[in-house]
C-alpha positions as CSV (number, residue, x, y, z in Angstrom):
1,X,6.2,-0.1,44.5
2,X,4.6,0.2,48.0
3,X,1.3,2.0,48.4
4,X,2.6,4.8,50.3
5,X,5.3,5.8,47.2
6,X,4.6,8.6,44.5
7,X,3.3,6.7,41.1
8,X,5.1,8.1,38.1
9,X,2.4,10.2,36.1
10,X,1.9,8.5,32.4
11,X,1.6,10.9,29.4
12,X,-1.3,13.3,28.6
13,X,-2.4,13.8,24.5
14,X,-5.4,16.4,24.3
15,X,-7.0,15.5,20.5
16,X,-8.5,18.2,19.1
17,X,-9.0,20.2,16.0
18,X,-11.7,21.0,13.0
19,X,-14.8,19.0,12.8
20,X,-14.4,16.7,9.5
21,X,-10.6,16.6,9.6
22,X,-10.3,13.4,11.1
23,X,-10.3,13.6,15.3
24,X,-12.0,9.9,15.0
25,X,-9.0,8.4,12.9
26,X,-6.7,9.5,15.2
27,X,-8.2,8.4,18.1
28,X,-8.7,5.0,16.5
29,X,-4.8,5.1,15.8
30,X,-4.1,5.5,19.4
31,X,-6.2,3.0,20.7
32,X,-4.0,0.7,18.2
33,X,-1.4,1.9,19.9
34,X,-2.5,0.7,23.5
35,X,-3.5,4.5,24.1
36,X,-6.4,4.8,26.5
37,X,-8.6,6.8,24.5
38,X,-11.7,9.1,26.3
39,X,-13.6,10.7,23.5
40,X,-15.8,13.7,23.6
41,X,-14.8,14.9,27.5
42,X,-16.1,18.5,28.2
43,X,-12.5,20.1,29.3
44,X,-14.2,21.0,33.1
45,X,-13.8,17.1,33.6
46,X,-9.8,17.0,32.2
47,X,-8.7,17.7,35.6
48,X,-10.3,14.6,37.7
49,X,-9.2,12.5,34.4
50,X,-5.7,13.7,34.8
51,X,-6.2,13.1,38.9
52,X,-7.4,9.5,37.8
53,X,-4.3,8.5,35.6
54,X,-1.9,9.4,38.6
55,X,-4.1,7.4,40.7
56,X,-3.8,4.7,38.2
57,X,-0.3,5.2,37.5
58,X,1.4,2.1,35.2
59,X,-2.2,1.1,35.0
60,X,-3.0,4.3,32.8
61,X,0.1,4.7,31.4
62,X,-0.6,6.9,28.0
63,X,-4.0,8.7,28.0
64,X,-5.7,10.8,24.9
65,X,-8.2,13.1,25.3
66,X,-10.9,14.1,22.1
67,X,-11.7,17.4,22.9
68,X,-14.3,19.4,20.5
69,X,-17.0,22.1,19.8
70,X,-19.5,18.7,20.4
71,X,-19.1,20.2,24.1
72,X,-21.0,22.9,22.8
73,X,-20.5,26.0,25.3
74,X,-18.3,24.0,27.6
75,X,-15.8,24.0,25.1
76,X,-15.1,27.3,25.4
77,X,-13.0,26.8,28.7
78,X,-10.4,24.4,26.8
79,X,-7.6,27.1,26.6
80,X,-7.9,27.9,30.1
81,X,-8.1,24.0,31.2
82,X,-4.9,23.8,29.4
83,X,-3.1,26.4,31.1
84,X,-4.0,25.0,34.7
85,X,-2.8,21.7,33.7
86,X,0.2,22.6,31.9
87,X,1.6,23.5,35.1
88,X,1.4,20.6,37.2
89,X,2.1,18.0,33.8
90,X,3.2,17.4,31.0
91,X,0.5,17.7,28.4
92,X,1.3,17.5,24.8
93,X,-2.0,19.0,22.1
94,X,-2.7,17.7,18.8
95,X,-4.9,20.2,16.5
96,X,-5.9,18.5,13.1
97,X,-6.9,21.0,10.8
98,X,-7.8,20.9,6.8
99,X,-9.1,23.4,4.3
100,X,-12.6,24.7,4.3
101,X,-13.0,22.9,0.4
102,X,-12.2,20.1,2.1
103,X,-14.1,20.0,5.3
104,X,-17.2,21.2,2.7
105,X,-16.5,18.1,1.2
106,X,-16.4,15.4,3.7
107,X,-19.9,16.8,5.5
108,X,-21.2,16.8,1.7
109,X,-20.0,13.4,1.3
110,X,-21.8,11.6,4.8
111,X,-24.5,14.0,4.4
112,X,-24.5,15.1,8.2
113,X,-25.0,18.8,9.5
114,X,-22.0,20.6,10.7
115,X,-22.2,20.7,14.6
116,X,-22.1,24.5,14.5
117,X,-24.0,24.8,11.7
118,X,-27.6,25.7,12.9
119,X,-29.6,27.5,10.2
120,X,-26.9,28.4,8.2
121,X,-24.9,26.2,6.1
122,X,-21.9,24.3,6.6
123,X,-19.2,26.6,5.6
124,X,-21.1,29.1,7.7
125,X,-20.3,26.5,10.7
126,X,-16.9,26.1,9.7
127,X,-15.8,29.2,10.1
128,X,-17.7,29.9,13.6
129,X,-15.4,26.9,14.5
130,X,-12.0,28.5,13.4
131,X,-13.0,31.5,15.4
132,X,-13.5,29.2,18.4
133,X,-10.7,27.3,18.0
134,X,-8.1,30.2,17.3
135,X,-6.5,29.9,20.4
136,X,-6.4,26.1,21.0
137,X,-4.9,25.9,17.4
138,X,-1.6,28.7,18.8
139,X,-1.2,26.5,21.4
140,X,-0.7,23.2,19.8
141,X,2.2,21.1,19.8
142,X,1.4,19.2,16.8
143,X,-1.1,20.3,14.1
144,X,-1.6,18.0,11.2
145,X,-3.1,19.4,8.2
146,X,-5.1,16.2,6.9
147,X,-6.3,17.9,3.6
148,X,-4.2,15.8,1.3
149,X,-4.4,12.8,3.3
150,X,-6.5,9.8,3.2
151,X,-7.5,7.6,6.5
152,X,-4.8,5.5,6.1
153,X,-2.3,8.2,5.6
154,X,-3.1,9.9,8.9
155,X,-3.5,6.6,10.8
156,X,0.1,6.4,10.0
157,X,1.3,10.0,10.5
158,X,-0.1,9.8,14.2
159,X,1.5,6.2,14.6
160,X,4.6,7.8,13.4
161,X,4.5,10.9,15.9
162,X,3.0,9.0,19.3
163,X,3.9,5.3,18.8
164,X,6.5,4.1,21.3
165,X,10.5,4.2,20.8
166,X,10.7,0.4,19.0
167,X,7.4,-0.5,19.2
168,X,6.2,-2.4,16.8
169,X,3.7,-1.1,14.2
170,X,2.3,-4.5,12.4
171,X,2.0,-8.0,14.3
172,X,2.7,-10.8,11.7
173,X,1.3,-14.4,12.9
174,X,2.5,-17.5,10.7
175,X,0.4,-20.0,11.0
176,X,0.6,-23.3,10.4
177,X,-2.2,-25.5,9.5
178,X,-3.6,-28.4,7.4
179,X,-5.3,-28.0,4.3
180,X,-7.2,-31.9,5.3
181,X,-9.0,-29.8,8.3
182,X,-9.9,-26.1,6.0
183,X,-8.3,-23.0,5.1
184,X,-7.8,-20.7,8.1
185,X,-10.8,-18.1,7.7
186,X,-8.8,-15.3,9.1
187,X,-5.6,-16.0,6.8
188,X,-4.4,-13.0,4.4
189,X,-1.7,-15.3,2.3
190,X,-1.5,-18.5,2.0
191,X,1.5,-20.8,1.3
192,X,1.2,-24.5,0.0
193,X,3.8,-27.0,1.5
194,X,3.0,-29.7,-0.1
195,X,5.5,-29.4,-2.8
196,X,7.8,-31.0,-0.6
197,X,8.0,-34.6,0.3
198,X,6.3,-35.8,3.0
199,X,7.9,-37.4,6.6
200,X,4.4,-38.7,7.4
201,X,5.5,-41.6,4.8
202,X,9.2,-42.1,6.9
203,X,8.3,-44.3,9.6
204,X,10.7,-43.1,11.4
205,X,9.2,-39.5,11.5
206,X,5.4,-40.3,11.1
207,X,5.4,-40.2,14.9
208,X,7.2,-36.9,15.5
209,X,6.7,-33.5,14.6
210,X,8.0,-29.9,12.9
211,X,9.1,-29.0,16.5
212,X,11.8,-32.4,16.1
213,X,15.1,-31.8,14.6
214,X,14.6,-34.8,12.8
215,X,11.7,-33.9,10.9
216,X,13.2,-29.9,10.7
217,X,16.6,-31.7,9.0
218,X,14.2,-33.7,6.7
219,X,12.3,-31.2,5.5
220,X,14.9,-28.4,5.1
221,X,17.0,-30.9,3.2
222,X,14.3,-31.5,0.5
223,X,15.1,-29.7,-2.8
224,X,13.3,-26.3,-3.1
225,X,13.0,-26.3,0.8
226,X,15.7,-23.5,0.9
227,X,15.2,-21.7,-2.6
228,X,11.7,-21.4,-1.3
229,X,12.2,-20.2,1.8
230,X,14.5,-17.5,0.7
231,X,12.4,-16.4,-2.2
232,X,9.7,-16.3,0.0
233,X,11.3,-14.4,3.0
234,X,12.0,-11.5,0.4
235,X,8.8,-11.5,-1.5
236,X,7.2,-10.8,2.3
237,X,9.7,-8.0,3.2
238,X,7.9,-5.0,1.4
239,X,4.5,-7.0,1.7
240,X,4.7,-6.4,5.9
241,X,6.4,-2.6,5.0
242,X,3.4,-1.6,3.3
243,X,1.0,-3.3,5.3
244,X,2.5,-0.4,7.8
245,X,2.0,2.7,5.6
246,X,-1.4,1.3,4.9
247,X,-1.9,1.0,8.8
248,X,-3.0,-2.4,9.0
249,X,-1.9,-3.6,12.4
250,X,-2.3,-7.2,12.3
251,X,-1.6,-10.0,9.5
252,X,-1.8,-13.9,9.4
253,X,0.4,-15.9,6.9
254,X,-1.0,-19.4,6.7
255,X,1.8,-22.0,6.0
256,X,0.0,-25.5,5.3
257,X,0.6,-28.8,4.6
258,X,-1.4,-32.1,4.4
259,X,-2.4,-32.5,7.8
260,X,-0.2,-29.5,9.8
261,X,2.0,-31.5,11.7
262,X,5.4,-31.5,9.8
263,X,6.5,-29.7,6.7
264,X,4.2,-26.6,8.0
265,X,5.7,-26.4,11.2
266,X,8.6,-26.3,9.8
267,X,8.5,-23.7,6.9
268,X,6.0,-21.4,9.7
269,X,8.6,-21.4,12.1
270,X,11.9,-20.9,9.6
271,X,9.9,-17.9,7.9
272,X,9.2,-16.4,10.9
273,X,12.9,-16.2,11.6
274,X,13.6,-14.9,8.2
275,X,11.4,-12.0,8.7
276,X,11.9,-11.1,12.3
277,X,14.5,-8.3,12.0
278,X,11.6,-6.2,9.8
279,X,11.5,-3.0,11.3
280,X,8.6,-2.3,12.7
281,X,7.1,-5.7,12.9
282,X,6.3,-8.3,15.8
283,X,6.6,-11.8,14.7
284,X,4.6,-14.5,16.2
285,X,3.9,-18.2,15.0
286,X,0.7,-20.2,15.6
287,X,0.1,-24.0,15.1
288,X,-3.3,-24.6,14.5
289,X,-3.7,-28.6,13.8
290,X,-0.5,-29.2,15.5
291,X,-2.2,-31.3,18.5
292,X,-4.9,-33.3,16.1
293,X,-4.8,-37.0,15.5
């Protein structure tokens, strides 16, 4: 693209909704999602924003917007915001909502003051924030109630509606490693290779490493290599399934062996191929004492 051609415009989400019914979540699940996420923009400065991500085209390619009654009187020019910019882009509106029980609740619970709430009490707020946000709320695209749902559940109800076509949803590194040098600190399982015979002890192999065929063939033709790896492979299927309905993005297998330089490489690398066609899942693999002495 030269500098005097048109950039293609990215998208436009405007985040809004009740106070307490999770605008913060949501935002947080974007930014997973390689959203650039502005919170708290008073809707007078949506228009330069929108100005910017044209500017910035592929640079800026997705942008959310929290928009709420924490812009006090500015807020009230939202609906009419909207309307300009709806016709000159594409602008897509998510209202999250949940019941006044609930919203009682969860200001109850982290013992803060409704941002509407001034002398009266926090139901009192709530409902001066329905009033204000009648409008916004008919004109949504998208409105989530979040009463019945947890953090985790609406982290993965917004991942469901806004992450890309085939993106993936949970990055699973195996790592290899050897137990001689630590436990990885940042490991979630870990998986013990030294049930398997050693190549370090071949002399012909001591030299080489998991990324040789010679030391692959070795090692995968060592009894329980394969009914391991298999077994394995399908006990870590639902594992990385629920790790996405429970919105954790990122996960680290450790795969270790005496010193992380054969049998580890190995097994990392053949169960990473065993779970790559996991929907929803990015496979990577990660030798940490591969290049030590």
């Amino acid at each position: 693209m030269t500098d005097g051609e048109p950039r293609e415009p990215g998208e436009i989400l405007i985040v809004t909704g009740m106070s307490g019914a999770g605008r913060s979540t949501a935002a947080n699940a974007l930014e997973d999602l390689d959203w650039y996420v502005v919170d708290n923009l008073p809707p007078q400065m949506l228009k330069p924003l929108l100005d910017l991500s044209e500017l910035a085209g592929e640079s800026l390619p997705r942008v959310a917007v929290v928009v709420d009654v924490r812009g006090r009187d500015l807020f009230s020019e939202l609906p009419q915001a909207m309307s300009a910019l709806r016709e000159g882009r594409q602008i897509r509106v998510l209202f999250l909502d949940a019941s006044d029980e609930v919203l009682v609740r969860r200001f109850e619970a982290v013992r803060r003051p409704h941002p509407l709430q001034g002398d009266g009490t926090i139901l009192d707020g709530i409902r001066r924030e329905r009033a204000r946000l009648g409008q916004v709320r008919e004109g949504a695209d998208v409105i989530i109630d979040t009463s019945a749902l947890n953090i985790h559940q609406l982290a993965t109800r917004v991942a469901e509606l806004y992450s890309e076509e085939g993106a993936a949803r949970h990055t699973v590194t195996l790592m290899s490693f050897g137990f001689k040098y630590g436990l990885p600190p940042d490991a979630d399982l870990v998986v013990d290779m030294r049930f398997l015979p050693n190549p370090f002890w071949n002399p012909e192999l001591r030299s080489l490493t998991g990324e040789d065929e010679a030391v692959r063939a070795f090692v995968l033709a060592q009894t329980g290599a394969s009914e391991f790896l298999e077994a394995y492979a399908s006990a870590l299927r639902p594992v990385l399934e629920g790790y996405q309905r429970e919105n954790k993005s990122h996960s680290v297998v450790a795969v270790g062996c005496t010193g992380g330089k054969h049998r580890s490489v190995v097994m990392a690398r053949e169960l990473a191929a065993r779970v790559s066609d996991v929907a929803g899942v990015a496979v990577r693999v990660k030798d940490r004492d591969l290049g030590r002495e």
